[in-house]
Structures are given as structure tokens and as C-alpha cells.
C-alpha positions as CSV (number, residue, x, y, z in Angstrom):
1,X,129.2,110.6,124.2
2,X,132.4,110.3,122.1
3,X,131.3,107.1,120.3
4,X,127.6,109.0,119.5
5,X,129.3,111.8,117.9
6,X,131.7,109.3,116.1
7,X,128.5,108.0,114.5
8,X,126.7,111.0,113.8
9,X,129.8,112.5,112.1
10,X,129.8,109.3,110.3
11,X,126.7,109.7,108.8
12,X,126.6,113.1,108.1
13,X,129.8,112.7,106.2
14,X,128.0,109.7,104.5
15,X,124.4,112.2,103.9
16,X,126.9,114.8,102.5
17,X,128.9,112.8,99.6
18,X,126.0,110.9,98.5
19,X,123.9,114.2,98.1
20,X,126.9,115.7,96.0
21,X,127.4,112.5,94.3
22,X,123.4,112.7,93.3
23,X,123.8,116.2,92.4
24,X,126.6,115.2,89.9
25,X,124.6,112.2,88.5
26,X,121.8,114.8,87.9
27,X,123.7,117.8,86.0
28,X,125.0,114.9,84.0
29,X,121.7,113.7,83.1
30,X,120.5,116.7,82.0
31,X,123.6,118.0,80.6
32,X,123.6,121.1,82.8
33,X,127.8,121.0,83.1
34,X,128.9,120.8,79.6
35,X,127.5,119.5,76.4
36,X,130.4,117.0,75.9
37,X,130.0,114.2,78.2
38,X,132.1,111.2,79.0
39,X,130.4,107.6,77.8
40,X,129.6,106.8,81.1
41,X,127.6,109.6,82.0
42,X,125.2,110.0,78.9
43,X,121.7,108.9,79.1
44,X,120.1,106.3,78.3
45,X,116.9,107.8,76.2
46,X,116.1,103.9,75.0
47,X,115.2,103.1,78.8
48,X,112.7,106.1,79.4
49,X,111.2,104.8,75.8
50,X,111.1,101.4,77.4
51,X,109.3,102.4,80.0
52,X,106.9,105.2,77.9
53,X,106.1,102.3,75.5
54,X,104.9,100.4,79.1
55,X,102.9,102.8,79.9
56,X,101.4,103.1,76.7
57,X,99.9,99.7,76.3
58,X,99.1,99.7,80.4
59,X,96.5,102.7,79.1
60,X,95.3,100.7,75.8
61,X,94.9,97.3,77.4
62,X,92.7,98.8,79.9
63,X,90.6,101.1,77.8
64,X,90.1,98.8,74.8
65,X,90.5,95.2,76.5
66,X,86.9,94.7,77.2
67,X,86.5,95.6,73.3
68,X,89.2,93.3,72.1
69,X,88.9,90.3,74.1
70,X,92.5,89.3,72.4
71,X,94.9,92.0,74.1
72,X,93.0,91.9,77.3
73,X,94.2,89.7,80.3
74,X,94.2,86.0,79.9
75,X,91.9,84.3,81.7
76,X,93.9,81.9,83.6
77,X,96.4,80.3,81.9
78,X,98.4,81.0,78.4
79,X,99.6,84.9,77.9
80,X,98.2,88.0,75.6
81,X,99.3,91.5,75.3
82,X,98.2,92.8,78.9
83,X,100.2,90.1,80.6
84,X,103.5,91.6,79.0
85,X,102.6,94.7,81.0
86,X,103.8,94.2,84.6
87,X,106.8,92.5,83.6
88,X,107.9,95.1,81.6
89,X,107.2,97.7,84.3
90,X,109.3,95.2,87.3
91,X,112.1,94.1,83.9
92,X,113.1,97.9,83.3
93,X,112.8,99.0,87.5
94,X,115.6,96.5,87.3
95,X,117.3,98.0,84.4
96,X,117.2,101.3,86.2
97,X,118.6,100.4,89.4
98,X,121.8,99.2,88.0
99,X,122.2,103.2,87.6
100,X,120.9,104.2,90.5
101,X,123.5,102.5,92.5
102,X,126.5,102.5,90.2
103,X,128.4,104.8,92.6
104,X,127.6,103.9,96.5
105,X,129.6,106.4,98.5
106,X,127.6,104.8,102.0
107,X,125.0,101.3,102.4
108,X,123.6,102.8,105.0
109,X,121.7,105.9,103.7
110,X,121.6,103.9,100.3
111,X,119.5,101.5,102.1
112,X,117.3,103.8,104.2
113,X,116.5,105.8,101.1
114,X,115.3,102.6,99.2
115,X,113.0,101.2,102.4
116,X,111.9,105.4,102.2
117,X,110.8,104.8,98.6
118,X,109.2,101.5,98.9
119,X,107.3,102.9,101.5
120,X,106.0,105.5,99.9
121,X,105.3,103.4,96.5
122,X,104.0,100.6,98.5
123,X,101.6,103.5,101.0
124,X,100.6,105.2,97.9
125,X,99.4,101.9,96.1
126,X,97.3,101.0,99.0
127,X,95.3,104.7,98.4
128,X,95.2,104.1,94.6
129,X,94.3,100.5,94.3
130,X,92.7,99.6,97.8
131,X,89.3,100.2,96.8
132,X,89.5,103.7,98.0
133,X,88.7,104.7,94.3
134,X,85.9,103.0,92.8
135,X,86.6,103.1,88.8
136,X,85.3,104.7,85.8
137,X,82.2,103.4,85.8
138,X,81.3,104.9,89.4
139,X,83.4,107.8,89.9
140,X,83.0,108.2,93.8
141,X,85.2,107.5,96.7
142,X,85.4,106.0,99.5
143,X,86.3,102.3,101.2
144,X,85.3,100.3,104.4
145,X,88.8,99.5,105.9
146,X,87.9,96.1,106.6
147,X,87.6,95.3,103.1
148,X,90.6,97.4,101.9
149,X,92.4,95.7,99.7
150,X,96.3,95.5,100.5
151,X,97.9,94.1,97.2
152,X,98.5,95.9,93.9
153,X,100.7,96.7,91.0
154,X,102.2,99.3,93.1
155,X,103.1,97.5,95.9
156,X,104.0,94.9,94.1
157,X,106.5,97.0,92.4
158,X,107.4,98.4,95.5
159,X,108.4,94.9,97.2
160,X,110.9,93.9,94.1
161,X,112.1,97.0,94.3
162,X,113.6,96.4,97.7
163,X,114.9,93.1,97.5
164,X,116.3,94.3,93.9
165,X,117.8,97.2,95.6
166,X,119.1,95.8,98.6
167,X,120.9,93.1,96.6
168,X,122.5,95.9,94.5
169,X,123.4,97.7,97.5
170,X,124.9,94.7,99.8
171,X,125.7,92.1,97.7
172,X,127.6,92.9,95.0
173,X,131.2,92.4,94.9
174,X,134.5,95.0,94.7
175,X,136.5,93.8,92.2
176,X,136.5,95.0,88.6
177,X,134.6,93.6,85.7
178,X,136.6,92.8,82.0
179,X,134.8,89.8,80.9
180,X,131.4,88.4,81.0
181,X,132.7,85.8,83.7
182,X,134.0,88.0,85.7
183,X,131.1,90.1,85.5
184,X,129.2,86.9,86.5
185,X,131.6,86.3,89.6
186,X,131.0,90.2,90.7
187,X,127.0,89.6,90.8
188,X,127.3,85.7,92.2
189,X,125.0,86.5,95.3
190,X,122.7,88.2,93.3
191,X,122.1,84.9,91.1
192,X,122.0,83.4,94.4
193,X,119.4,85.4,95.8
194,X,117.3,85.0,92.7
195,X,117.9,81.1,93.2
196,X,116.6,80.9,96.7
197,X,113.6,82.8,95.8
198,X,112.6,80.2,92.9
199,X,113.4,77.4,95.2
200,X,110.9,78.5,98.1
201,X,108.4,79.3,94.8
202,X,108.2,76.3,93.7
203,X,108.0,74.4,96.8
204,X,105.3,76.1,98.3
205,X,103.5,76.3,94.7
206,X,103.6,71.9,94.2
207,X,104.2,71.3,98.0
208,X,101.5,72.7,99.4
209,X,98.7,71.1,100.9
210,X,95.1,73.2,99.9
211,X,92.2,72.0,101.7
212,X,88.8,72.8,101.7
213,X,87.9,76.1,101.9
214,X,84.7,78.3,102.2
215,X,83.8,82.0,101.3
216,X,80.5,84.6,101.6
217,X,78.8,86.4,98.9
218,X,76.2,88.9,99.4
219,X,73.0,89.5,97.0
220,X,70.2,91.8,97.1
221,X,66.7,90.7,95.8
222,X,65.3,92.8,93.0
223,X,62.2,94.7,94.4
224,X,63.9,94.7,97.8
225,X,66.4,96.8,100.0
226,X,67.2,93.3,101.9
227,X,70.8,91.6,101.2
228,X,71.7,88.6,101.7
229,X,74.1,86.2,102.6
230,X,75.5,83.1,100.8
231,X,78.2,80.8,102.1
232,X,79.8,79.0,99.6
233,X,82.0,76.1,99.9
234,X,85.3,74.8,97.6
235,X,86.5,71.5,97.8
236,X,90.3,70.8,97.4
237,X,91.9,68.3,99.2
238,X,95.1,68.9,96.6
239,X,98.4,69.2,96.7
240,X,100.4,70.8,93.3
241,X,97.2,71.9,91.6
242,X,97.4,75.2,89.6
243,X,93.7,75.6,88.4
244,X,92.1,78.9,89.6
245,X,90.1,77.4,92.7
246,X,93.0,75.3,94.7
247,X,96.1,76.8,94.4
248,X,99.0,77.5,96.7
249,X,98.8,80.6,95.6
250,X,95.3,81.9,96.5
251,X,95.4,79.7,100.1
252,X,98.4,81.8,101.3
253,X,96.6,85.1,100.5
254,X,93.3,84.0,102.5
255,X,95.7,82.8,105.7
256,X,98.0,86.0,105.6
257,X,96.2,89.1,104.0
258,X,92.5,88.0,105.0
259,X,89.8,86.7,102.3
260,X,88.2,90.4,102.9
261,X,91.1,91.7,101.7
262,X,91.6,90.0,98.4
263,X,90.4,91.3,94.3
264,X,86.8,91.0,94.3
265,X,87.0,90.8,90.4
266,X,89.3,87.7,89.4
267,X,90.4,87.3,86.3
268,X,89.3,83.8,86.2
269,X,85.7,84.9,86.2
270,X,86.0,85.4,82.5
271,X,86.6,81.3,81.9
272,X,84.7,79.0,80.1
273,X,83.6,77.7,83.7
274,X,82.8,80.7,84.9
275,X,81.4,82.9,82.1
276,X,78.6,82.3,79.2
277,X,80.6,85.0,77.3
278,X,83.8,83.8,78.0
279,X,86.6,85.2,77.1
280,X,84.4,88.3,78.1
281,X,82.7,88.3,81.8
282,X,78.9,87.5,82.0
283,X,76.1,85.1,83.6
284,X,77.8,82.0,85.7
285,X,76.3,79.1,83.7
286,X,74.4,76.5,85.4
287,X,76.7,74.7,86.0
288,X,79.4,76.9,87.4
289,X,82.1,75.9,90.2
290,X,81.6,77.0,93.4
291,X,84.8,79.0,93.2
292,X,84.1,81.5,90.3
293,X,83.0,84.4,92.5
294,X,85.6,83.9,95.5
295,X,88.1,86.6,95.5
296,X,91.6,86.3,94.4
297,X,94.6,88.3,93.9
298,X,96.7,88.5,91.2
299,X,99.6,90.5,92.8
300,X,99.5,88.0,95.7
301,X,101.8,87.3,98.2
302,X,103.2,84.5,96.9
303,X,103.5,85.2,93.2
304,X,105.4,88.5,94.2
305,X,108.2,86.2,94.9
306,X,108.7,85.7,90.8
307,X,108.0,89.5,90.4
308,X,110.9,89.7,92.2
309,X,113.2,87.7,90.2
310,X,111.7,89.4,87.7
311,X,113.7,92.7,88.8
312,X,116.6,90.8,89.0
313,X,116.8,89.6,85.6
314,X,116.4,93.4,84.8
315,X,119.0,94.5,87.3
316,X,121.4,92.0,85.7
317,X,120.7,93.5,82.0
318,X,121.2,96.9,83.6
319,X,124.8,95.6,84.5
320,X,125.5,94.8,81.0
321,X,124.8,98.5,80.5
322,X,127.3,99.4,83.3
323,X,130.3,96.9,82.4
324,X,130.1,97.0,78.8
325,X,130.0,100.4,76.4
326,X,130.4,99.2,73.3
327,X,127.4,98.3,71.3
328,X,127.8,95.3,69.9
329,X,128.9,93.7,73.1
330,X,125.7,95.1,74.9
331,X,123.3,93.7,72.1
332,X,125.1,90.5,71.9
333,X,125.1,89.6,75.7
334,X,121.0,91.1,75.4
335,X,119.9,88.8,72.4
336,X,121.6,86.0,74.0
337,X,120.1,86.2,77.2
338,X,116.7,87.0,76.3
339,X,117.0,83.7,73.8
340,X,117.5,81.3,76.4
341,X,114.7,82.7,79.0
342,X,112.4,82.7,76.1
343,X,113.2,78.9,75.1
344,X,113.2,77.9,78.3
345,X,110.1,78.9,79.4
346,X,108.5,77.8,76.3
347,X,110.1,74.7,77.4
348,X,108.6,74.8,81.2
349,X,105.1,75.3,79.5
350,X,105.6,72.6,77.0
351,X,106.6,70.2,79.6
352,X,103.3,71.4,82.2
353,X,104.6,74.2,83.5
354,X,101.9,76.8,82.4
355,X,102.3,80.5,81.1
356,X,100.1,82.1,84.2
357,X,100.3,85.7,85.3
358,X,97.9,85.1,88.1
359,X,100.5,83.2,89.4
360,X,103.4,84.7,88.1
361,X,104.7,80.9,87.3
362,X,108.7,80.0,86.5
363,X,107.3,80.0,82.4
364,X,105.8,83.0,82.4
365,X,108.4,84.8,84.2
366,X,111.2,83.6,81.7
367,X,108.8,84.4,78.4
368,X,107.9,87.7,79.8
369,X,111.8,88.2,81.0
370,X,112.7,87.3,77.6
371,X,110.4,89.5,75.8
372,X,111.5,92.2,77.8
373,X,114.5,91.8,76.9
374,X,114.3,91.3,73.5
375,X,112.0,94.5,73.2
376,X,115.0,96.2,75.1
377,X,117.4,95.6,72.5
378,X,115.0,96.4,69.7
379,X,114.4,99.9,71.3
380,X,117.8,100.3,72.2
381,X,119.2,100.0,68.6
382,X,116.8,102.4,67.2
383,X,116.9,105.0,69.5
384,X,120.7,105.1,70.7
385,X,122.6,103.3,68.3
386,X,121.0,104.5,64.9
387,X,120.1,108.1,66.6
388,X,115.9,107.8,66.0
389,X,115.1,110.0,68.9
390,X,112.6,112.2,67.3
391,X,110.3,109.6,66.4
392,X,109.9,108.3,70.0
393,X,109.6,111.9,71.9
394,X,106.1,111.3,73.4
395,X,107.3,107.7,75.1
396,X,109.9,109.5,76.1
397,X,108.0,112.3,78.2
398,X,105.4,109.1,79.0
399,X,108.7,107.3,80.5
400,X,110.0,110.2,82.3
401,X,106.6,110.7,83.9
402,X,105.7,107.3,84.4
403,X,104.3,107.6,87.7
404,X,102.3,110.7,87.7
405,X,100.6,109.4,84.1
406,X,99.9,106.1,85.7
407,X,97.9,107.7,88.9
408,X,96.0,110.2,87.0
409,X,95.1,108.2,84.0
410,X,95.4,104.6,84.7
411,X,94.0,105.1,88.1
412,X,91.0,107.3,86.7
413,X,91.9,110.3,89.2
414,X,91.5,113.0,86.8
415,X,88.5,111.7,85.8
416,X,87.5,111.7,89.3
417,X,88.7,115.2,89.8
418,X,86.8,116.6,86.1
419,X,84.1,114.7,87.7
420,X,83.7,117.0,90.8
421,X,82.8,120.0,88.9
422,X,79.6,120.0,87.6
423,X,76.4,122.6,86.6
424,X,73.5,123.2,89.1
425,X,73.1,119.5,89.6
426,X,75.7,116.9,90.1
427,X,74.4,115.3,87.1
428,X,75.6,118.2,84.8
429,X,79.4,117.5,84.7
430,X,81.2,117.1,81.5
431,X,82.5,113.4,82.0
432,X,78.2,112.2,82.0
433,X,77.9,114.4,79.0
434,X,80.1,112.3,77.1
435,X,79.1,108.7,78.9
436,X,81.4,108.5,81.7
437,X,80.6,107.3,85.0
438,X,77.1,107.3,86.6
């Protein structure tokens, strides 16, 4: 009985500093105690402008992709404007948690809150992005549970979030940080971790054996209420291969998550092989593999593996932050870092290592890590270093509401709630006045 109260006590006292710690870390972020703050404790505006200007181009890639075929998704492999998106979103999650944990007062309710909060981004993605929702072009609701769909940005973010975290909170070392090296030493498992994680990657990505594989489509005949059923059939037989049909990548998802479950819309239905209209979806030409209409996911189970480096590489920058308060020494160490990810995954792709968000490859996670990084400092200098606040307000309310903007907007749920009121008839709502949804 002794012992139990022990541990209560010990956790109570743990609940009680690290609520007062939060409290402090919040009347210093919005300057509630005095107007004269320490270094340490100012904020950061360049990271909610980061993570506003994400947001941004999340909304215009989506809305005006399908008009500019350019800025939309890549098909399969090489990079455009919407591929920078998620790694920018995972890059500055990263950044962020570098703060979050600066001053751990207990693991233990660090760590419960984290797997608290990656269960609630990870449960909320599966209602936004399951299929529960059905787009803009058919603003109704509603999903067969056998077909939900289980990946997603969300949960995606979610998962790098608590490895990310966890490593912050466990793995980091106790002694103090004056140099870059020692800096370096401090974060050692961290690198580690991230290590591991590119090690099992790459293994299971050109070690894998894919074999032959089948799916089912379903078609209706015009003139008819009848559907039916078409089994198609992929032949593999590969081992290392990273087109769209026999990957690693894809065979994973259909053993663990369930073909059902999987992105009925692939990205890699808008290829040359796939589409007449390519880069743009259309007709299968006649000669189409027998692949093109299988699902696939792009935030898969084994591509999240890179996502989470991804937030590592992020996490690390966010040191740099932490360690380091003079500008120049910040910037330097950024430039630098974001200089060698960039060449060397230019140098991964040169060599046959393909740029490939589908499935988030070594290349594309340094290009994109480098970009972000780059775009960091870029923002960073303007906005906190030269003072140009004023011109970045609105991505800064975007970054501070990042989450609510992305599940009413970029999840079309305010259409879906505008949608709901209507005149007399269903038909007479605002949203089919002005040609949305059916």
C-alpha cells in the first residue's frame, strides 16, 4: 500500500511541475508576464509562417492542380510543387518539437501525452480521410467499414510524431551543448535512430521479393442496375523493382492493411501507361497494364518509415534553434545542412535512386529535407532577423491554425456543412448555385 502511494505521489508531483512548467512556456509565448523577455523564451513567428506558407500551397495544389498539371502531384517518379507539401508539414512538426520538449520536468507523462496526441491525430485522420467524406464533387457522407481506408496525411503525421517525440523525450543526452560536436554527441541516438530506420527502408524496398498478385474491380453496364465483377491479375516475379505495379512498397500494404483498405485513386493512374491525357487522369489506353486501376497508398506503411526520418531531420534543425541564439550561427549550420541533403539526394537520383513521393524514397526525402530547410532559413531571415512581420500576418494566423484550416477547408467539411442547408429542395443550397457538388 506504501509503495502504491509512493507512485501515485510520484506522479502527481510529476502532473503538477509539468502543468506549471506549461503554464510558464505559455504566458511567455504570448507575452502575458512582461513585455521584455529573455532570448530564450521569445517566439519564433518564422516557424508559424513556415507552417502558414504549408498550408497555403496544401489549399492551391489541390484546388488548381487538376488546372495546372505542373504543380499538381507527380505521377510516379520525379517531384513538382505538391510533393514539397508533406515534407514540409512532417520537416517543421520536427522543428516544433525541439520546443516542445526543451524543459522535461517527468518522461513519463511527457510520453503519455505524446501517445495521447498521436492518438487523437491519428483517430481523427481515419474520420477525415477514411472515406467517410466523399469530396467536393459529391458532398455526402458516409463509408462501408470494410473498405475504410486506414492511411493518411494525418496519421501519417501522427506516426513521425511519436517516434520524433519519443526520441526527444528518451534519448537525448544530459550534458551541455557549446559546440556543434558536442551538440552532435548530445543527439547521437537520435542519428542512430534515424539510421536504423533507413537501413530496414532500404532493405525491405530492394530486398523484397513481390510476386504475383491479383485484385477486383467492379463496373456497372450502362442501361443496367447490374455490377459486375472483374478479377484482374499483375505479374511480378521481382525483387528491387520501384515501378508503380511491383514494389515493396505497395505488397506490404496489401499483406498488413488489406487491399480493401488501400487509395482507390493512385497517383500513378495519371501516367503515360495508364492515362490518354496523361499527366491529367482519363481513358486507360488499349494497351494499359493490368495494374493501373489497383489501389495503392501513398502514405503507406512502409514509406512512413522515411516520413519519419523526415521529422527527425526537422527535430535536429529545431536543436540548432535551442543550442545556438545568435543568428549567424543558426543560418550558417541551416544553409549548410540543407546543402548537403539537397546534393545528395540529387546525387541518389542521379545514380538510380529516384525522386518518388509515393514511396517516400532516400532522394526524395533528402531534396524535400533540404528544401525545407533552405525555405526555413529564407523565412527565418525575413521575418525574425530583418523584423518583416507585417507582411506575413495571414501565414501567420494560417500557421497558428493549421489544423482546424486543414479539416475544414482541405477536407471540404465546411463545404459539406454550407451544403446541408438548402431551399425547399435539397437542390436549392448555395454551394450548387455556384457549381459545387452534385
Amino acid at each position: 500500500m506504501q509503495t502504491k502511494l509512493t507512485m501515485y505521489e510520484l506522479i502527481k508531483s510529476c502532473d503538477d511541475d509539468q502543468q506549471w512548467r506549461e503554464k510558464k512556456d505559455i504566458e511567455s509565448a504570448l507575452q502575458i508576464s512582461r513585455p521584455s523577455l529573455p532570448p530564450d523564451k521569445e517566439r519564433l513567428v518564422s516557424l508559424d509562417v513556415f507552417r502558414g506558407l504549408t498550408v497555403a500551397l496544401m489549399i492551391l495544389v489541390d484546388d488548381v492542380g487538376e488546372i495546372l498539371p505542373s504543380i499538381n502531384h507527380s505521377p510516379w517518379d520525379g517531384v513538382t510543387l505538391a510533393d514539397f507539401v508533406m515534407p514540409f508539414f512532417l520537416f517543421i512538426v520536427g522543428v516544433s518539437l525541439a520546443f516542445a520538449y526543451k524543459n522535461l520536468s517527468c518522461r513519463f507523462v511527457a510520453t503519455r501525452k505524446a501517445l495521447i496526441r498521436s492518438l487523437k491525430l491519428l483517430l481523427l485522420g481515419l474520420f477525415l480521410q477514411g472515406g467517410f467524406i466523399h469530396g467536393l464533387n459529391n458532398l455526402t457522407y458516409g463509408i462501408d467499414v470494410e473498405k475504410i481506408r486506414f492511411m493518411g496525411i494525418l496519421q501519417r503525421i501522427a506516426i513521425a510524431y511519436l517516434v520524433a517525440a519519443l526520441c526527444e523525450i528518451w534519448l537525448k543526452g544530459n550534458h551541455n551543448v557549446s559546440s556543434e560536436l558536442s551538440m552532435i554527441k548530445k543527439y547521437r541516438f537520435h542519428w542512430v535512430v534515424a539510421f536504423v530506420i533507413t537501413t530496414i527502408y532500404l532493405s525491405l524496398l530492394y530486398g523484397l521479393y513481390v510476386s504475383d498478385w491479383e485484385y477486383q474491380i467492379s463496373t456497372e453496364d450502362q442501361g443496367s442496375t447490374l455490377t459486375t465483377f472483374l478479377n484482374l491479375k499483375v505479374k511480378c516475379g521481382v525483387r528491387g523493382h520501384t515501378g508503380p505495379g511491383c514494389n515493396a512498397v505497395g505488397m506490404l500494404d496489401r499483406m498488413f492493411l488489406g487491399i480493401q483498405h488501400l487509395y482507390r485513386k493512385p497517383v500513378y493512374a495519371r501516367t503515360k501507361q495508364c492515362s490518354i491525357s496523361s499527366p491529367n487522369n482519363g481513358p486507360l489506353p488499349p494497351d494499359a497494364p493490368s495494374w493501373c486501376q489497383a489501389p495503392f497508398d501513398p502514405e503507406g506503411l512502409l514509406s512512413s518509415l522515411m516520413a519519419i526520418v523526415t521529422c527527425l531531420v526537422g527535430l535536429h534543425y529545431g536543436h540548432i534553434i535551442i543550442h545556438f541564439k545568435d543568428h549567424k550561427k543558426r543560418l550558417n549550420q541551416w544553409i549548410l545542412r540543407s546543402f548537403c541533403l539537397l546534393m545528395l539526394g540529387l546525387a541518389l537520383n542521379l545514380f538510380g535512386m529516384h525522386l518518388n513521393k509515393p514511396l517516400y524514397t532516400l532522394s526524395y526525402m533528402c531534396v524535400t529535407s533540404g528544401a525545407s530547410g533552405f525555405l526555413l532559413s529564407a523565412i527565418y531571415l525575413m521575418v525574425d532577423v530583418y523584423g518583416y512581420k507585417r507582411a506575413s500576418l495571414v501565414l501567420e494566423w494560417m500557421g497558428i491554425h493549421a489544423l482546424p484550416i486543414y479539416v475544414l477547408i482541405a477536407c471540404n467539411l465546411v463545404f459539406l456543412i454550407i451544403h446541408g442547408f438548402y431551399w425547399k429542395k435539397p437542390i436549392n443550397n448555395l454551394l450548387h448555385l455556384i457549381g459545387i457538388g452534385k
